[in-house]
N, C-alpha and C positions, 0 to 999 in steps of 0.2 A: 422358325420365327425369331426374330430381333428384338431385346429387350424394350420396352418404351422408351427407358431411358440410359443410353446408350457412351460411356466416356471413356473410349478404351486407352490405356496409357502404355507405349510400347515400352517394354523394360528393359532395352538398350538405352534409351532416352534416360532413362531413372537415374541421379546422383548416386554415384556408390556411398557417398555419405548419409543419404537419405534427401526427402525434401519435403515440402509443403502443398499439397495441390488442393485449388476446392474447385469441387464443380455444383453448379447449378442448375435447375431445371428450367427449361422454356415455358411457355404455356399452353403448347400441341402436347408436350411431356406431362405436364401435371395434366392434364383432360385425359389420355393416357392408362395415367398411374392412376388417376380416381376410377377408372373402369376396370382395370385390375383388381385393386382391389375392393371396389362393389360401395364405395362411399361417394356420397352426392360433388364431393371436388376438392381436391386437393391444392390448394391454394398458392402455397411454397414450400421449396425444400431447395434445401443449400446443404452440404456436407464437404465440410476438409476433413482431408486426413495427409498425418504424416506418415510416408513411406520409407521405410529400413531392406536394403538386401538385407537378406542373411545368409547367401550361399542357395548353391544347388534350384535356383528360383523361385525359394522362396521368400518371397517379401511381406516382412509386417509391417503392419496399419495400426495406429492409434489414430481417432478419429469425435469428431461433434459433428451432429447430425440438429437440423433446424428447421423446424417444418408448420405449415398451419395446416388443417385439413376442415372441409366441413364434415360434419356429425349426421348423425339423427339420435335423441336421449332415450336410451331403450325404455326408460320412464315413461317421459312426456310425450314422446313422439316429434319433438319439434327440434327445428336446427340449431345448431350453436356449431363454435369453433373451436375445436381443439389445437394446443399451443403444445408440441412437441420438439423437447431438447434433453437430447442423450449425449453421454460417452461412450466408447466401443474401444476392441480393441478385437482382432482378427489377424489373421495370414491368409496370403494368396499362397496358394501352393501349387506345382505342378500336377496333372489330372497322373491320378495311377500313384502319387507321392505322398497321400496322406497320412497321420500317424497313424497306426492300428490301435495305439494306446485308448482309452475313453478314460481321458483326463478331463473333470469337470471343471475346473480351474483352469484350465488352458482356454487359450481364444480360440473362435469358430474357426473353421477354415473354409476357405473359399476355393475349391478346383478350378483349374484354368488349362484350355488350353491354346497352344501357339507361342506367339512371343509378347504378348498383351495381356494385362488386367484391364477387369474394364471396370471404373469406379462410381460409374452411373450405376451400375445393376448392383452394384454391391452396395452404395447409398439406396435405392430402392428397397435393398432385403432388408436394412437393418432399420427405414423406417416401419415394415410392415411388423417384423421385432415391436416398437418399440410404439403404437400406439395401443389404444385400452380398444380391447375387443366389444365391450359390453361399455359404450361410453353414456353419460352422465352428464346432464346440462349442471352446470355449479348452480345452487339456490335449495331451498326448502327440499327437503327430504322427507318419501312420506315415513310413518314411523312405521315399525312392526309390528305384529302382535304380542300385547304384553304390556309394550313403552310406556312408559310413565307419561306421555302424552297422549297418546291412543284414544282416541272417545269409549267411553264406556259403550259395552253392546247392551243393547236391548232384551229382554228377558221374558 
């Protein structure tokens, strides 16, 4: 099976100095990536990153990710739109090439294999990173028990 959203970038092609690239998603793409991942529509998502060889194939990504999504508020039940913009930073690396280290500070990495990253699937993973699992229409909040607002119970 083929990602939804699919941007593969040959690494022949790639400035040895690095470069800029952004891709974006269609609207076959985002209908998609909202069925992926199980939310009413995914609206937009735009992701550059800038790409670094670093040797032996692997390439690092510093990247912004720019997304709207529809919701549902695990509160209210009702839709809203969540506004999604991240920073990332990652490596593509060859499949079988990863560090064995678990360096928590280091960037993800992303196995690959062939002559291709593909920077649609890896803007797809790192919006699903990067929205709120448990979302929240912005407004009134109800209190806790306790809150200094709380109606008094009944007795």
């Amino acid at each position: 099976m083929s990602p939804e959203f699919s941007r593969p970038l040959r690494l022949a092609r790639l400035a040895p100095d690095g470069q800029t690239v952004t891709v974006r998603a269609e609207p076959a793409e985002l209908a998609a990536l909202a069925r992926r991942f199980a939310v009413p529509a995914v609206l937009e998502l735009a992701c550059e990153f800038h790409l670094r060889p670093q040797g032996r194939g692997v390439v690092a990504a510093e990247g912004r990710l720019a997304a709207r999504l529809e919701r549902v508020c695990v509160a209210t039940l009702e839709p809203f739109v969540e506004t999604v913009a991240e920073r990332f930073a990652l490596r593509f690396v060859p499949e079988g090439a990863s560090s064995e280290e678990e360096d928590f500070e280091a960037p993800d990495e992303i196995p690959y294999a062939g002559a291709a990253i593909d920077l649609g699937e890896a803007a797809a993973e790192q919006l699903a990173l990067a929205f709120d699992p448990w979302p929240r229409k912005a407004g009134p909040r109800m209190p806790g028990p306790g809150a200094p607002d709380a109606p008094a119970g009944r007795g």
